[in-house]
KOLGUFI-399931 format. One record per residue (C-alpha): residue in three letters; x, z, y. Coordinates in steps of 0.2 Angstrom, whole numbers, plus 5000, padded with zeros to 4 digits. Example, Ala and Ser with C-alpha at 12.3 -4.5 7.8 and 13.67 -1.06 7.14 Angstrom:
BEGIN
ALA506250394978/SER506850364995/
# end
This chain:
BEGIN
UNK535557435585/UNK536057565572/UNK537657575561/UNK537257575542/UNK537657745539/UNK536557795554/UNK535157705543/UNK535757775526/UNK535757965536/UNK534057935545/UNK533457855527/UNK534058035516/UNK533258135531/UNK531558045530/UNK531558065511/UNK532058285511/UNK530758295524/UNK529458215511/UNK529958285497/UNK529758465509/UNK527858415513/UNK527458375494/UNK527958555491/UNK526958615502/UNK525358535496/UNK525758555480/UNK525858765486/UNK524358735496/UNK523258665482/UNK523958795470/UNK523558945482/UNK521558845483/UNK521358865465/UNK521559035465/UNK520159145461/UNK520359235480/UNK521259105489/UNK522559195502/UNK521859075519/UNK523459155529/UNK524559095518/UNK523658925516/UNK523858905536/UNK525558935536/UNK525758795524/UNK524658685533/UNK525558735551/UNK527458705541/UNK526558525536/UNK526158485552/UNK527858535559/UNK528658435545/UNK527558285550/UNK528058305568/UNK529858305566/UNK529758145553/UNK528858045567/UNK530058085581/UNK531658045571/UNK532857925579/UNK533857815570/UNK535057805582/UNK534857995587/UNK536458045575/UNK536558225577/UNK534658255575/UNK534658165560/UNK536058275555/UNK535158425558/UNK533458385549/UNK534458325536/UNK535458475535/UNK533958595537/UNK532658495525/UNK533858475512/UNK534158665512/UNK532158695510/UNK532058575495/UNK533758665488/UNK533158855489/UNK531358775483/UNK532258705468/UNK533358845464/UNK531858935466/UNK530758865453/UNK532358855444/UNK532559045441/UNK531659095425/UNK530159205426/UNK530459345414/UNK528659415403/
# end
């Protein structure tokens, strides 16, 4: 059995790890509509995906200290992401 803030915790962690895929695809489908699609970079999205993926499925509930790192560490990678598109690109 798990506590509730075990489940809230596993819960935020599931959710940064999502919102880290979805920015991925979206880079991934941006990089395909370029005119010269850079493939390296395209893997690298695709292999971050699948590492993403992997971690989601392996997460334990009841595993409190990984679910504190993923959190910690995909709640960093949706920050810097968002401070990122954030930033105004001067013309």
């Amino acid at each position: 059995m798990w506590t509730q803030d075990q489940a809230i915790a596993y819960e935020a962690a599931l959710e940064a790890i999502n919102d880290v895929i979805a920015g991925y695809s979206e880079q991934i489908a941006l990089e395909q509509e370029r005119p010269a699609p850079n493939t390296a970079r395209i893997e690298w999205l695709e292999m971050r995906t699948d590492q993403a993926t992997a971690i989601m499925h392996s997460l334990n509930v009841t595993d409190t200290e990984n679910v504190r790192q993923v959190l910690s560490e995909y709640s960093a990678i949706v920050r810097a992401r968002d401070a990122a598109e954030a930033v105004p690109i001067a013309a």
